[in-house]
Every structure is written in C-alpha cells, then in structure tokens.
C-alpha positions in Angstrom: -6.6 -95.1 -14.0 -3.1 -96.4 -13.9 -0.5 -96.9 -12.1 1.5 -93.8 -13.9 -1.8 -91.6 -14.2 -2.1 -92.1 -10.2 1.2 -91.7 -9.5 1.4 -88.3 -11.8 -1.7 -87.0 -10.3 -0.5 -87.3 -6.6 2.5 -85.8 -7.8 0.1 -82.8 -8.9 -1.9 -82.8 -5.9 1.0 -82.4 -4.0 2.4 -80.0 -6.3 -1.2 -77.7 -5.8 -0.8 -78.0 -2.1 2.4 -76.5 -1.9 2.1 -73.6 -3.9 -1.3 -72.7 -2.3 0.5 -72.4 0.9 2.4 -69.5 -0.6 -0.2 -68.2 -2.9 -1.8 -66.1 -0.4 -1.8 -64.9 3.4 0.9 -65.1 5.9 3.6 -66.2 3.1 2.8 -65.1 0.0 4.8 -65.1 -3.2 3.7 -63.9 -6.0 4.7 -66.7 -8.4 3.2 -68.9 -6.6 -0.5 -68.1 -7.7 0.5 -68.2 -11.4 1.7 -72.0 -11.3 -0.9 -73.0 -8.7 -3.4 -72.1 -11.4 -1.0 -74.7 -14.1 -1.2 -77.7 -11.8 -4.6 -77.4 -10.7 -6.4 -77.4 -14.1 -3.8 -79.5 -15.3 -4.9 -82.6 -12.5 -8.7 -81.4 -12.4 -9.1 -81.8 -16.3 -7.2 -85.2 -16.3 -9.0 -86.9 -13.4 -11.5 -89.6 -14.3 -13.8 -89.1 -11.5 -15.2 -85.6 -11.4 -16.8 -85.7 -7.7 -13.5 -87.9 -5.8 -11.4 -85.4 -8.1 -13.3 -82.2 -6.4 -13.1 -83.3 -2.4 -9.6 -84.1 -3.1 -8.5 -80.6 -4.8 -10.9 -78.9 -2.4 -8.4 -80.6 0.5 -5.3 -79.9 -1.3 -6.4 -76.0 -1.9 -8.6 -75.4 1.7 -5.7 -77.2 4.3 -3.1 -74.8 2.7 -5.0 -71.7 2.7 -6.6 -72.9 6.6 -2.7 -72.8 7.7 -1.6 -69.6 5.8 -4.2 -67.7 6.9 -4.2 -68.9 10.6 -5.0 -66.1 12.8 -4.6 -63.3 10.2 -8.6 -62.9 10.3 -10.6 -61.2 13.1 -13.0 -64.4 13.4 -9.8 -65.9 15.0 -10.5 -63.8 18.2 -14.5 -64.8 18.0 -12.8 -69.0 17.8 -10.4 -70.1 16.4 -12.7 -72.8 14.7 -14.6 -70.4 13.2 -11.7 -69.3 11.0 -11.4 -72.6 9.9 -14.8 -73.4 9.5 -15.2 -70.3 7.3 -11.9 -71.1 5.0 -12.9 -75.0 4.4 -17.1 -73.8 3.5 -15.4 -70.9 1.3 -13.2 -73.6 -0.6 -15.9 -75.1 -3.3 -17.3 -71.3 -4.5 -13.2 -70.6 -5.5 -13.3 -74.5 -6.7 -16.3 -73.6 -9.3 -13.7 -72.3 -12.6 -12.2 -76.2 -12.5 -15.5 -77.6 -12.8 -16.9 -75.3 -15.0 -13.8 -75.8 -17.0 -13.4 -79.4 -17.1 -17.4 -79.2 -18.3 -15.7 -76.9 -21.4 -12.7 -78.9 -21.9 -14.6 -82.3 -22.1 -17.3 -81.1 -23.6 -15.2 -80.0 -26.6 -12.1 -81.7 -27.3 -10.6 -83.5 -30.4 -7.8 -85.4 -30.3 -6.8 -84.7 -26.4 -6.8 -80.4 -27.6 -9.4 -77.6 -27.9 -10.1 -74.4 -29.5 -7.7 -72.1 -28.1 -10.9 -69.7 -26.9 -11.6 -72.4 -24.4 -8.6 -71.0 -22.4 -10.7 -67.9 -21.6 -13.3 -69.8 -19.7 -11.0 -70.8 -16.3 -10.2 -66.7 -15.6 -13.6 -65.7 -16.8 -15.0 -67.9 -13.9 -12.2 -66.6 -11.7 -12.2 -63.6 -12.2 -16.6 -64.0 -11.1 -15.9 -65.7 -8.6 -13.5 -63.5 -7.1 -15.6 -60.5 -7.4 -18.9 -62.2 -6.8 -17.6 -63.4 -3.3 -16.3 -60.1 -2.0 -19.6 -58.0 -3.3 -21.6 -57.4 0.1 -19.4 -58.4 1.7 -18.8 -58.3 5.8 -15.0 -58.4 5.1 -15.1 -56.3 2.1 -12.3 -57.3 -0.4 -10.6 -59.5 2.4 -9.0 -62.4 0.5 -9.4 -61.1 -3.2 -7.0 -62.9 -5.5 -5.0 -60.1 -6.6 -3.7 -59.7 -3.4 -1.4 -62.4 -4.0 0.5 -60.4 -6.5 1.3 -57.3 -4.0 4.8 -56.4 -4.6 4.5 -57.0 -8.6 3.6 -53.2 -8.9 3.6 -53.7 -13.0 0.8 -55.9 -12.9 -0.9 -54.0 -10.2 -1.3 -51.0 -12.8 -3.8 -52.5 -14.3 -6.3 -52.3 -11.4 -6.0 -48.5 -12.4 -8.5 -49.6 -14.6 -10.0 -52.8 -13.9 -9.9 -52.8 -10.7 -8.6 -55.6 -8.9 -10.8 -58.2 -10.6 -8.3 -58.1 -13.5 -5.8 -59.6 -12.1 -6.8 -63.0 -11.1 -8.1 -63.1 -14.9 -5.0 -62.7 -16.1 -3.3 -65.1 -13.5 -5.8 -67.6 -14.3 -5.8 -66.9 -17.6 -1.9 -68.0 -18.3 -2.9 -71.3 -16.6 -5.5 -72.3 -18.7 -3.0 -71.0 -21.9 0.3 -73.2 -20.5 -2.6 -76.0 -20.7 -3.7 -75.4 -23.7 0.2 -75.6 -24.9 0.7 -79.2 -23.0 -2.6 -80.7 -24.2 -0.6 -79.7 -28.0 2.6 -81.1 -26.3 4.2 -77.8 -26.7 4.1 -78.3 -30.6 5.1 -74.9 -32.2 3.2 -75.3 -35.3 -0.3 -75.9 -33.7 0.3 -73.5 -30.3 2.0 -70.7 -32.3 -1.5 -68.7 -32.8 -2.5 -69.2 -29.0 1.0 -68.4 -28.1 1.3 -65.2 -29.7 -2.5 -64.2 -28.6 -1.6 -64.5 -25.1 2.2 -63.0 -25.4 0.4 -60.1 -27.2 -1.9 -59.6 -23.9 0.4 -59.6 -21.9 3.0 -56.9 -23.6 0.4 -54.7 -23.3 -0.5 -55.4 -19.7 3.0 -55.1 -18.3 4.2 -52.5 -20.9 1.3 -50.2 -19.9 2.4 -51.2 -16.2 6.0 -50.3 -16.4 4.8 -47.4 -19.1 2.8 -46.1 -16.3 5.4 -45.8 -13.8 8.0 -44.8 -16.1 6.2 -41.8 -17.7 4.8 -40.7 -14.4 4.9 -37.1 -13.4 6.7 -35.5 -11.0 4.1 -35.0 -7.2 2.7 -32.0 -7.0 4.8 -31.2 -4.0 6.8 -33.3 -1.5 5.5 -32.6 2.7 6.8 -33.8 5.5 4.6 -36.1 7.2 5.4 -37.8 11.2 3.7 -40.5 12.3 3.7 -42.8 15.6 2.6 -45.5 17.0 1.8 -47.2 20.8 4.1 -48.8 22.7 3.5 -53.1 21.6 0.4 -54.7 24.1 -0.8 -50.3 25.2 -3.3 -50.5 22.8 -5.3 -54.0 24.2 -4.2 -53.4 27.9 -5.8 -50.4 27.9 -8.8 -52.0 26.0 -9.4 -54.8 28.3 -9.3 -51.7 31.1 -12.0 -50.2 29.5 -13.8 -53.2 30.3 -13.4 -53.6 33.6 -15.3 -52.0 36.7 -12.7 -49.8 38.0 -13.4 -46.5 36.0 -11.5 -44.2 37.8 -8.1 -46.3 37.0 -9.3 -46.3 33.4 -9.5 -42.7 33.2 -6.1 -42.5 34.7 -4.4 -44.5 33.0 -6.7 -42.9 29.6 -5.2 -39.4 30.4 -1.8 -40.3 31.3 -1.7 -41.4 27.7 -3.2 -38.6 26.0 -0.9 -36.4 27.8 2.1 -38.2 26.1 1.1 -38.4 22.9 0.0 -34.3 23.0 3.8 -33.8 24.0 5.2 -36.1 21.0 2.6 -34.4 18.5 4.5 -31.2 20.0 8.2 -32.6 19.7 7.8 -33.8 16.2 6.0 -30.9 14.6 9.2 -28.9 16.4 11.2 -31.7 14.3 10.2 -30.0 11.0 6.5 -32.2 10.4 3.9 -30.3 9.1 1.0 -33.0 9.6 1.3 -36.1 12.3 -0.8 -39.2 12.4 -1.6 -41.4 14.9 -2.5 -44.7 14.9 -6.3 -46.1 15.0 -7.4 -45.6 18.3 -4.7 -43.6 19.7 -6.9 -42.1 22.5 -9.5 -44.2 23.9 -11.7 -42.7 26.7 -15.3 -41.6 27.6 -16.6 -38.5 26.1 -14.9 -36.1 28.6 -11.4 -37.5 28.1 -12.0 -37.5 24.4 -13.1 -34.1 24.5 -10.0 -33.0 26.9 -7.8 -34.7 24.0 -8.9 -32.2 21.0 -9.1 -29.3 23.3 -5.4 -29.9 24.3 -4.5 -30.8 20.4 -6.1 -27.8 18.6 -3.7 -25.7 21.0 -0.8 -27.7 20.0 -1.9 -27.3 16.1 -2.2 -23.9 16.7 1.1 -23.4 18.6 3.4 -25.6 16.1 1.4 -24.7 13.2 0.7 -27.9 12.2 -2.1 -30.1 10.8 -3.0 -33.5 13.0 -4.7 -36.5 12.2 -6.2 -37.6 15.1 -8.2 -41.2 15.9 -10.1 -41.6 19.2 -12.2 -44.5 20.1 -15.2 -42.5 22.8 -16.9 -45.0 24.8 -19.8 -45.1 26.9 -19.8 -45.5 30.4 -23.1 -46.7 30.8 -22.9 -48.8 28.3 -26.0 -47.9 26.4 -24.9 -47.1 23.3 -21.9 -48.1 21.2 -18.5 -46.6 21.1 -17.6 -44.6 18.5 -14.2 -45.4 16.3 -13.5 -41.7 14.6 -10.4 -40.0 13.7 -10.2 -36.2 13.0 -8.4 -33.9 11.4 -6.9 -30.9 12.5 -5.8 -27.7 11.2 -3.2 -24.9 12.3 -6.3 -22.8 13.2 -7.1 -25.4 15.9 -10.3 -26.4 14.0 -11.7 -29.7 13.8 -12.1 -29.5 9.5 -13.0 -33.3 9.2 -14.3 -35.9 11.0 -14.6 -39.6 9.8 -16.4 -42.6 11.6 -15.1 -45.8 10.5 -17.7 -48.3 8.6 -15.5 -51.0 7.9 -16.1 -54.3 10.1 -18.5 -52.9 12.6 -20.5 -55.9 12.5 -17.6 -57.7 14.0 -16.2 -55.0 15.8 -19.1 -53.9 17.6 -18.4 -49.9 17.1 -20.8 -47.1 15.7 -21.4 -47.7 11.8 -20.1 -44.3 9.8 -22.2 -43.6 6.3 -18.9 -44.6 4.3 -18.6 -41.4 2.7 -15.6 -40.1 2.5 -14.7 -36.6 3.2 -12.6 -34.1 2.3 -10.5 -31.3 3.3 -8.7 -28.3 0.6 -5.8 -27.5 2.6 -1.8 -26.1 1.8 -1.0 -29.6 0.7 -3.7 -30.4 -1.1 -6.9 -32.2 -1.0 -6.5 -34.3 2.4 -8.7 -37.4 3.3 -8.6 -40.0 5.9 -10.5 -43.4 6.8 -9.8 -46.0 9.3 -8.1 -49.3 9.0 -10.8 -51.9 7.4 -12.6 -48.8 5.6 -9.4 -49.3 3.0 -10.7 -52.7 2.4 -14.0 -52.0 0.3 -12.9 -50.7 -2.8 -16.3 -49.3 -4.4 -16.4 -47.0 -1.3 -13.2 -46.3 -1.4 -13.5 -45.2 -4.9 -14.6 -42.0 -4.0 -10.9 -40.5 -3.1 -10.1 -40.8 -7.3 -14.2 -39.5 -7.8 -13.1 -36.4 -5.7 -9.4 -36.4 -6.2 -8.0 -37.0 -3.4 -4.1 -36.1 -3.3 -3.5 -38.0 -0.1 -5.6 -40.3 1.8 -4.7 -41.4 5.8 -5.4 -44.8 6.7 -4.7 -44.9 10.5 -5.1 -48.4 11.6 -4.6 -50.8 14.3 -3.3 -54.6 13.1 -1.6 -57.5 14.8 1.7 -59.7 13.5 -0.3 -62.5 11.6 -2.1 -59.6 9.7 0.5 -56.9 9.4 1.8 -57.4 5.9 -1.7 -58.7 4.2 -3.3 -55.5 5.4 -0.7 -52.7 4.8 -0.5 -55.0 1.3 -4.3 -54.4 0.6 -4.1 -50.5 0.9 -1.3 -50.1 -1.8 -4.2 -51.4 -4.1 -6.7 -48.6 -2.7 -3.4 -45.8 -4.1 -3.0 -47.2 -7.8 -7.0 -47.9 -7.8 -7.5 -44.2 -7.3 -4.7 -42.4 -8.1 -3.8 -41.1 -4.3 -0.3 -41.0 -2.5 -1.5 -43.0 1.0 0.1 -42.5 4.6 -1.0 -45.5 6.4 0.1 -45.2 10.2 -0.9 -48.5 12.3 -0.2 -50.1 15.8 1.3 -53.6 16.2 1.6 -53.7 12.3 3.2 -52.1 9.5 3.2 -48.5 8.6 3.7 -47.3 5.3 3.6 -44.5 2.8 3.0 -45.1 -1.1 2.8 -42.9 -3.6 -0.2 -42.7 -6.3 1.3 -45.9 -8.5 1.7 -47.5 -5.4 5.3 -47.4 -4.9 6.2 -47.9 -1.3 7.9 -44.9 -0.2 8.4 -46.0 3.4 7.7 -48.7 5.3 8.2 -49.5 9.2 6.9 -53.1 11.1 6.7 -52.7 14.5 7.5 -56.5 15.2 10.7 -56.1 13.6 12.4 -52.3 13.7 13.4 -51.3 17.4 12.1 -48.3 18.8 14.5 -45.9 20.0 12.1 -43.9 21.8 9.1 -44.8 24.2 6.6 -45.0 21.3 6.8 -47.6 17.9 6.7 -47.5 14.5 7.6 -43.9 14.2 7.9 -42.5 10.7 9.1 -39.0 9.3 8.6 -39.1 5.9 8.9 -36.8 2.9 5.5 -37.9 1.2 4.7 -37.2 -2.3 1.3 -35.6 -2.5 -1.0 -35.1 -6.0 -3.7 -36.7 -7.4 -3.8 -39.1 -11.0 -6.6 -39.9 -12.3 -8.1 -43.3 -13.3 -10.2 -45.5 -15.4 -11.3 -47.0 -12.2 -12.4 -44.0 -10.4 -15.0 -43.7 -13.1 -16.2 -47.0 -14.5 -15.6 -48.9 -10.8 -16.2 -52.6 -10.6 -17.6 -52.6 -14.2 -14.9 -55.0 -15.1 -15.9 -57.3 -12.6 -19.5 -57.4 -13.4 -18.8 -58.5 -17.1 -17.0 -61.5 -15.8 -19.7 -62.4 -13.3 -22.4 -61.9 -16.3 -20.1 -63.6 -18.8 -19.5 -66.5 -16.9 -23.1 -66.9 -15.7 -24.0 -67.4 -19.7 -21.1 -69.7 -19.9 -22.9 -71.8 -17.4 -26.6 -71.8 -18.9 -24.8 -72.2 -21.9 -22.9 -75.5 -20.5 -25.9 -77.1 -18.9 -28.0 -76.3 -22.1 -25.7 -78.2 -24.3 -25.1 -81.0 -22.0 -29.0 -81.2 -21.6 -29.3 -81.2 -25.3 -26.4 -84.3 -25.8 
C-alpha cells in the first residue's frame, strides 16, 4: 500500500470513528448511521490485509460505541468493566456484513465494479445480524440498529410492518449502493440502473411513511391522562433502605410516601384526569404496606371516579423469596381489573419473573394495557398489544440520566410496531406520550424541566386513544428471519465458491 492509499484509509478510519460516536447511545443522530455504513465498507473493501483491516475497524467501531454507551446499560451497576467487556466481545458479530461483503466484492469484481445485486449482500447480513443478536436475548432489543434513527418517524413507519429489522437493511443498504456508485466513479451511464433501483425503494419507503401519517385517522377519542413522578434520588434512597436492618424506619419512611402520593392521585383526578400513572415502583414496601396502598387507592378511585395505574415493588422481609415488581390497574369501582408482573430484565434485576403475557382491560376509553419499563424492550412479546388491539398501552418505568432518552426512544418503536397510542410515565428519566404512528405527543425529562411542586416529571396530557392495525402484529419478526436465512445461504454459498476456486 502507498503512501496515498494509507493516508486515505486513516482518513476513513477516522472518519468511521467519528460518526459511530453519534450513531447510537447517549448522542445519537440519525445521519450519522447512514454515512458510518459509506466509510466503513468503503475502507474495509479497499484494505489489503483482511485480518489487520478487521482489528483495526473493530477499534475504530467498539471505542466509540464503549464511550457512547457508557453507563446507559444496567451491567454498569454490576462493574463498570463489565460494560465494556460486553461492548468490545459484541464488536466482531456487528463486524461480520464487512467481511462477508468484502468476500462478495472480491470475489466478483471486473474492472474495480460489480453487479449492482452485490449491494444487497452488506444489509442482508445487517439486517441478520441485528436480529440474530437480540433473539433470546437477556436485554431484549437493547441496542437494535434501528434505534439510531428514532426521531425520523417516516422511516420508522416501516417497522409497521417489518418490524424493526427493516431499518438497518435499508440504512445499510444505501451504503453499499453510494459504493457501488464510487467504485463506477459516479459515472451516470453505468450507475443510472442501480441509481434508479435504489431511488425507486426508497420513494416507496418514505412515501408510505409520510403517506401513513398524512392519511391517518382521526383517535377514537382524546382522555385526559395525569401522570407523576418521585422526587430525584426517593426512589434508590428508599431502595438502599429496604436493605438495611432497621425495618421499622423502612416502613416509616415506606408509608409516609404512599400517603403522599394517595393525596396527589386525589388532587389531580380533582384537576380534571380521568386515569393517573405512576412511575415504576412508586410504592415499595412489604406485603402489608403494599396491601394498605390499594386499600387506600381503590377508595380514592372510587371517590374521584377515576381509573389508576398503579406499580408497587412488595418485598420480603425474610428474605426468602423474591420481590415482586407489579403494577395494577384500577377502576372507579375500586377494583383491581389488571394486574401485570414485569418479565423484562429479571435475570439482572433479581425480581419475580411475570409470564410476559400481556393483559387487558375493556374500559370507557378503550382497551387499556400496561407493562413495566424493560417489558417494552422485547418486541415479539410486545406484539401482543396490536394481536389484541390495544388502544393504549402504559409503560411505567424507572430510568436514570445516561439512559433516559435511549429508553423512552425504544418505546415509540413498541406504538408504530403495534398500532397503540403509549403513555410512558418514568422516574429519573423521560416521560412521554405518543400516539399510534409514534408521534410524540408530550414529553417531560426530569434532569432538565423544574418541578414546581414536591413531585417530578408531572404530565397532564390530552392522550389520543384507538387502536391501528399492522402488518407486524400479524407476521411479527418474519422479516427478520428471512434476512438471517438469506444471509446464512449467502455464506455457504461464499465458502462453497471460494472452496471450489
């Protein structure tokens, strides 16, 4: 290699590094993912030395992402190394599309170009990967690359019906097409076909995006919907209470808090809500404290006439079995017509595993649902609000700053996947509502809007309820499975050829 082809590909390596720093976690930008995907092909396909060319994109990629996603993941709080140790081992499984690839682009090249299907190789193994490392997963669809594109709510219509696995295909896919136009020097006459392949695609992603929103109907009916939050540091102080020996200032301290947040159910369903959420966790305690809680909420529902969504975390006080993360729904009645215990990240978390069914409720404002926090990130489970129509899910949930956007990000996904408006209500995070396109409707972060009153991240929000349905509801992660079967022939096909030669 020369002096120009080193200095170019340093330039490229650097380029890679920079744009993976924004191209997911902490500061991501949606742009950022689509020319990442450019450079990286663009220096992995040129460099002489396959192996030294791998550690040396798996550096430039794995770095970035270690710093992005620093303390955004909960094996920060088991070590902090661990977090590292699990980005840097993750880093060759997202590296496999360049090799596989380069193996494609070598293998079949004339004159520095290939066939223009060759492009469709790189997302095909992106798109695999992506959905082969988040199936059975601990951390369910944490880290998924169409995450990277929140806020582009066009493009995000597609996982209506692909799910989310579309969208790093079609990421990756315009990277291995702007490749395909350099390796032709941008020559009109021999890029024109590819170009207008690719343009064509993409019309009718973006046009059925925006046609989507456009042409959507009117809600079924508009509710007002309260939510609230803990006081910042409540939440954990009174966790790392609950481990201690003194019991009897836990259960203090436990009721003192219930008793507020029984009187601010009561002064915002005066206010005009006709359902308020908490946040994940709102009322920890042992069973008696617990049980105290719901007596004292059901005669507030009944009083106010108002629905409540209410989480509680019950422990143990012996210790002998685990504490149970649930959050309940109550009607104007004063009956307990759902109850939900959370499944997601219970491994880590330590809490009682739910089933991960979802249930359901048939009330005044339609069919009500609710999970908890990291339940939102497994979206075949979550598929079941668009299986049973689901006109608005609750997602109480309990964050910190590093994660707060990624995570209230993720759930907008779980709305356009499934057709549901979501009222997400979290503590030390961000709170928001989104209607069934995924269009945020509100959105409060407790690190950065000043409370007024002695609780955080309150919201009062006119909610669009009603149900849409979706592709994805019924064929789930079909899309995703084609891409992992497709690109597993691609690679017997590869080696078979290359054994052959």
């Amino acid at each position: 290699m020369n002096t120009q082809n080193k200095k170019q590909s340093f330039i490229l390596l650097a380029l890679l590094a920079i744009l993976t720093l924004f191209a997911s976690g902490r500061w991501n930008f949606p742009l950022a993912g689509w020319i990442a995907t450019i450079i990286g092909i663009r220096f992995y396909r040129q460099s002489e030395k396959g192996k030294r060319a791998f550690l040396l994109i798996w550096l430039a990629t794995a770095v970035p992402t270690i710093i992005a996603w620093q303390g955004a993941t909960a094996m920060y709080f088991i070590h902090p190394v661990a977090e590292t140790l699990f980005f840097g081992l993750m880093a060759p499984i997202t590296l496999l599309p360049y090799v596989i690839d380069r193996s494609y682009y070598r293998r079949l090249q004339k004159n520095g170009s290939t066939p223009f299907w060759v492009t469709l190789v790189f997302p095909i193994a992106v798109a695999a990967m992506d959905f082969f490392s988040a199936s059975g997963s601990p951390f369910g669809t944490f880290g998924a690359g169409a995450y990277s594109q929140s806020g582009f709510t066009a493009l995000m219509q597609i996982t209506s019906i692909t799910g989310i696995w579309g969208i790093p295909f079609i990421v990756a896919w315009f990277g291995s097409v702007v490749n395909y136009f350099w390796e032709n020097d941008f020559r009109w006459t021999k890029i024109r076909s590819g170009a207008w392949i690719y343009a064509g695609f993409m019309i009718l992603v973006l046009g059925f995006g925006f046609g989507r929103m456009l042409f959507a109907p009117a809600p079924k009916q508009d509710v007002l919907i309260a939510g609230f939050s803990l006081p910042e540091g409540e939440f954990s102080s009174l966790m790392e209470l609950s481990h201690g020996d003194d019991t009897a200032a836990f259960q203090t301290a436990a009721n003192e808090l219930n008793a507020r947040q029984i009187d601010k159910i009561r002064t915002l369903a005066q206010s005009g809500a006709k359902i308020v959420v908490l946040q994940e966790g709102a009322s920890i305690g042992y069973p008696e404290d617990t049980e105290t809680l719901l007596v004292n909420a059901a005669e507030v529902a009944q009083s106010e006439n108002v629905y409540i969504v209410l989480p509680t975390l019950t422990i143990d006080p012996t210790g002998e079995t685990t504490f149970k993360n649930m959050v309940q729904i109550i009607d104007p009645s004063g009956e307990i017509v759902l109850e939900h215990i959370k499944f997601g990240g219970n491994l880590f978390e330590g809490s009682l595993a739910g089933s991960g069914e979802l249930q359901t409720v048939d009330t005044p404002y339609g069919k009500l649902s609710a999970v908890i926090c990291w339940d939102a990130d497994f979206s075949l489970i979550m598929k079941q609000a668009g299986e049973k129509n689901v006109d608005l899910l609750f997602i109480p949930s309990e964050d910190w700053f590093e994660l707060r956007d990624i995570h209230a990000d993720m759930a907008t996904f779980r709305a356009i996947e499934n057709g549901t408006s979501i009222f997400r209500h979290a503590g030390a995070g961000v709170s928001s509502v989104t209607d069934a396109y995924g269009r945020i409707v509100n959105r409060v972060d407790m690190f950065e809007t000043e409370s007024n009153t002695a609780w955080s991240n309150e919201q009062m929000v006119l909610t669009p309820i009603g149900s849409v349905e979706t592709t994805y509801s019924k064929i789930g992660d079909a899309f995703g499975q084609i891409m992992l079967l497709t690109f597993i022939g691609l690679s017997i096909f590869g080696w078979l050829k290359r054994k052959k030669a």
